[in-house]
N, C-alpha and C positions, 0 to 999 in steps of 0.2 A: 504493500500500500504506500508506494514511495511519488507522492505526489508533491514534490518542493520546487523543480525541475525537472526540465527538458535537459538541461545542462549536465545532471546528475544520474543517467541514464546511462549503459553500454554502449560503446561502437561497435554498429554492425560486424558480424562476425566477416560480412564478403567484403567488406573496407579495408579488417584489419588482415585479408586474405591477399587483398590487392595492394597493400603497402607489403606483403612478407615477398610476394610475386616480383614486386620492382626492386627488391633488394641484392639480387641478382647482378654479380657482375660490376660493370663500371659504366658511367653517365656522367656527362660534361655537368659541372654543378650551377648552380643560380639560376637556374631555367632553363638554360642552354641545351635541353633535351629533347629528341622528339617525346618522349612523353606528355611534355608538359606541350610542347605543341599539338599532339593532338587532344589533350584537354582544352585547350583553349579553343581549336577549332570545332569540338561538340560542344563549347558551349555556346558559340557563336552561333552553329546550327539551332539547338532549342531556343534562342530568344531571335531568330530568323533575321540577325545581324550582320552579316559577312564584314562589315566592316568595324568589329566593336575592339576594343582594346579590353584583354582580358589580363589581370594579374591575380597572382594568389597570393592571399596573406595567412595568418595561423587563426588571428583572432578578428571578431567582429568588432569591437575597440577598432582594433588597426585599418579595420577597412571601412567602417564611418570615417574616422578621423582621417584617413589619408586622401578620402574621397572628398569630403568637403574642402580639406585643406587645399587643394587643389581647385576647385570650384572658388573658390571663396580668395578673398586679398585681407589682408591684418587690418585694414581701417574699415572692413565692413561688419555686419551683421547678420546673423543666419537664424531665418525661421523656423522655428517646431512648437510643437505644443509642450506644456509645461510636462506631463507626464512622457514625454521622448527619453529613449535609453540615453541619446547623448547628453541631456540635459540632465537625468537624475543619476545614472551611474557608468560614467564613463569620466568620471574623476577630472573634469578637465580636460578631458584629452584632445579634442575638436579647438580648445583656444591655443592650448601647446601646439599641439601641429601645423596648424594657419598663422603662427607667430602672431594671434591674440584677436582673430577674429570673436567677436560675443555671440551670446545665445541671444536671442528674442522670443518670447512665449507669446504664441497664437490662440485665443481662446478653443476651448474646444469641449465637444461634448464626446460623451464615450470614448476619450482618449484622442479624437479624430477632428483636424482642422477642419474649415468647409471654407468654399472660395469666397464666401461673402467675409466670414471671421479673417481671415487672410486676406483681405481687399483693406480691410480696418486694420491689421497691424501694420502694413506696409506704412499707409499713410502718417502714418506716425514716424514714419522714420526717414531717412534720406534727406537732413534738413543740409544747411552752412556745414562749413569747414568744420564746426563746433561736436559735428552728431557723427554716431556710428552711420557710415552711407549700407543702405539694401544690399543684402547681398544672399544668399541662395536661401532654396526653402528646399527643409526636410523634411519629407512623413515616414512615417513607419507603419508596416502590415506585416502580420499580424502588430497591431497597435499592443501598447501595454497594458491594454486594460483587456485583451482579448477580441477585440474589435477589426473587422477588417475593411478596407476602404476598394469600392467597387471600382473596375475602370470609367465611369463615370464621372466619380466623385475625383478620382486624381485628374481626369484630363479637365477637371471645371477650375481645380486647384494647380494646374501646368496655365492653364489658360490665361488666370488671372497672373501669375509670374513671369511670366512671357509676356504680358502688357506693361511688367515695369521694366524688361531686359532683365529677368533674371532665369539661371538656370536653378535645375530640380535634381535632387536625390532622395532613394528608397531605401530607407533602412530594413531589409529583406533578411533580416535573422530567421526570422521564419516565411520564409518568401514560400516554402513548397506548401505549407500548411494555407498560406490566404488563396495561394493558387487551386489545392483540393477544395476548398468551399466556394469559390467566385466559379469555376469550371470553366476557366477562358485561355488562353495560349498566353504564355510569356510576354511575347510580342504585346499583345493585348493589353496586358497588366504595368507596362513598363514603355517601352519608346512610341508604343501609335499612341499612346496616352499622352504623352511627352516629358514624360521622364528621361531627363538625361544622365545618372549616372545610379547604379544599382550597387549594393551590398547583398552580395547571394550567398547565404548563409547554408552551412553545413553540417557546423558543431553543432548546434541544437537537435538534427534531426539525422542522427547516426554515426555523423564523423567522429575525430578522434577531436585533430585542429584543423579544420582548412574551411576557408573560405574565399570569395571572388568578387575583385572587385573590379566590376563593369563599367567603361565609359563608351558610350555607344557614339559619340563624336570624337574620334582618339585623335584628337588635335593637342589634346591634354595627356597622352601617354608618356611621353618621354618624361614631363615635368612627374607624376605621377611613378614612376618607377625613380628617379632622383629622390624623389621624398621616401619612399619604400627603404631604399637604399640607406639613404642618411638617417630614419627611423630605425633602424636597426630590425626591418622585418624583409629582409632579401635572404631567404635560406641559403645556404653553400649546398647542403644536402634534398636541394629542391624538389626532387623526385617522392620523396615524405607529402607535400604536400599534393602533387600532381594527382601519384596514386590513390589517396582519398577522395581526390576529386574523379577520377577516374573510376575508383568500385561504388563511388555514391550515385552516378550518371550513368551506368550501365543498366543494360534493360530497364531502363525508368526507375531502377531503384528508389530512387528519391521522391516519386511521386507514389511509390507503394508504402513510406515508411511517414509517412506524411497524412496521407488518407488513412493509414492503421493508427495515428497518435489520433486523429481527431475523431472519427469513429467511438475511440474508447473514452473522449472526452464527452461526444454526444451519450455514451451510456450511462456515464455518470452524470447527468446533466437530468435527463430521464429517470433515476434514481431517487436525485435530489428531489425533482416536482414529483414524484411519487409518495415520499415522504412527508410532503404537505408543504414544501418549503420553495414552492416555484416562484415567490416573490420576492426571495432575497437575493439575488444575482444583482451584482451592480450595476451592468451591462449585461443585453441578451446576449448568451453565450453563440462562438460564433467558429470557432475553430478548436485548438487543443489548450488553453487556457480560459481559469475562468475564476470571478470575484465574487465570493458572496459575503454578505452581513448576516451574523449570527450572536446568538448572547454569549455570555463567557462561557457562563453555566455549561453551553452545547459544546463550546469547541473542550471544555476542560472535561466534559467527559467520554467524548470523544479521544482524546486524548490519553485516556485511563484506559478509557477500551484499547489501545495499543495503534489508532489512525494517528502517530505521532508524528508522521513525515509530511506535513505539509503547511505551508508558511500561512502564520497568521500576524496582523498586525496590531497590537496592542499585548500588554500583559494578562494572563491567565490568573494570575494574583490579586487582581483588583478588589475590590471591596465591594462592588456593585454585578451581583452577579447575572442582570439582567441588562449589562452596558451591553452597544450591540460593538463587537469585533470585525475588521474583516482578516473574509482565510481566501490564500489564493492556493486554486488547484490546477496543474498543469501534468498533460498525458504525454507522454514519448511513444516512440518506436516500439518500445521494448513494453508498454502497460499489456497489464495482460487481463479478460474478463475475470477468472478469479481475484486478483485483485482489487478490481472497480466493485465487485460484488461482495465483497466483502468488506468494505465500506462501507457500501449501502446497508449491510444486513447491521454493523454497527451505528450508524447514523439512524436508522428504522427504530431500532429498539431505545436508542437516546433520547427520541420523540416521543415513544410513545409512553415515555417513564415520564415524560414531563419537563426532560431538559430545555426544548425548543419555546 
């Protein structure tokens, strides 16, 4: 019942088959392989880009950060919503990188900007000499609240940033997981939407460390492998990351281990509103995370029942044992229905003693 993380899950057993597979032998290092070129040209194929600049990094950190950095100039400013992973946990690292470009927080509901909330933060900025000037907007799908943004809703949100001259980045940690729910082609979700540069994440949904970062106008590659470089995330032993990419992208791997995490997120979701409690989600759940509000009382006996792996926000100690908490639950690759099920059957009996 290890619901804390996507992050805190196995890597695929044919990932860590296809890193033992490239271990073989001897490989020109830093990328310099065919391997990693033909990872890069399957990934150009699935987002239907022949012309994209593809690089790998280890961590999602490093491929936000070196994505915007690159987008972005140090006297500007970059849009996301307050709840954005660069914004709450990525330490800085997006101002480090861009030698001190800032964040700007775009209202938003369910985690998720919209092109009107993003039409008002702009205005607010770009003033004299005096002000941070405009400078790129990020969203993120699956959002952090569990929420995922239709292509739609991103090209309303390219639309409006592209009337000020700015370009666009997807913070795509879980990019396969919003792609299993929206049921639309890459392409779709990312460049005809007008998004211009992507974070295609890995480690969440099978890998070990690797991930990809996409700029679909590679006028910016060169500057973008400099900063990789000078960031200290350019492998010697490059083939480590290639191969991950490589057993994650075969036979759609990635789109099977993706549709299985969120699958077992809808059975617990199904679960929860069975137990009577389909009004606490903070946002309609919508892929393989998800937020609900609970009393303490519920989560601490839950918690006694042995559901101990899953993050909640506030103390279990409190004094008030009807404060409401929230608990976030997140499904991987690896959830299995006896374990969804057997949360249920403890969350079931929690309620019906009266905890809820």
């Amino acid at each position: 019942m290890f619901f804390a993380s996507d992050n805190s899950g196995p890597a695929h057993p044919a990932i860590m088959q296809a890193m033992v597979d490239a271990n073989e032998g001897y490989l020109m290092g830093y990328g310099q392989d065919d391997l990693t070129h033909a990872v890069q040209a399957r990934i150009r194929q699935i987002f239907e880009a022949p012309r994209a600049a593809v690089h790998l990094v280890s961590t999602g950190t490093a491929a936000n950060a070196l994505l915007l950095a690159t987008l972005s100039h140090p006297w500007e400013t970059i849009f996301c919503t307050p709840e954005s992973h660069i914004s709450e946990d990525e330490c800085n690292a997006v101002e480090a990188m861009s030698g001190g470009a800032s964040l700007s927080h775009v209202r938003s509901v369910g985690a998720k900007m919209t092109a009107e909330t993003l039409a008002d933060a702009l205005e607010t900025r770009g003033g004299g000499v005096h002000s941070p000037q405009r400078g790129p907007v990020s969203l993120t799908s699956v959002t952090e609240l569990g929420t995922v943004y239709s292509p739609a809703e991103i090209a309303g949100i390219t639309e409006v940033a592209g009337a000020y001259g700015l370009r666009t980045h997807l913070d795509g940690a879980r990019f396969a997981n919003a792609l299993s729910v929206l049921g639309c082609t890459p392409a779709e979700m990312t460049w005809k939407a007008g998004i211009d540069a992507v974070s295609f994440g890995g480690t969440k949904n099978g890998c070990l460390a690797a991930e990809a970062c996409i700029q679909f106008d590679p006028e910016d590659s060169w500057q973008l492998e400099l900063r990789r470089k000078r960031a200290g995330h350019l492998f010697s032993k490059h083939r480590t990351l290639s191969a991950q990419m490589q057993g994650y992208l075969a036979d759609d791997l990635w789109l099977e281990l993706a549709g299985h995490a969120n699958r077992a997120c809808a059975r617990l979701v199904d679960g929860i509103r069975a137990a009577g409690l389909g009004d606490s989600f903070v946002a309609e759940p919508q892929a393989n995370m998800i937020f609900v509000r609970w009393p303490r009382r519920l989560h601490a006996a839950l918690k006694a029942a042995g559901a101990t792996y899953y993050i909640t926000e506030g103390s279990l100690e409190g004094a008030d044992p009807d404060a409401l908490l929230t608990g976030r639950f997140v499904c991987d690759w690896s959830m299995t229905d006896t374990a969804v099920d057997t949360f249920i059957s403890h969350l079931t009996q929690a309620v019906a003693s009266g905890a809820a």
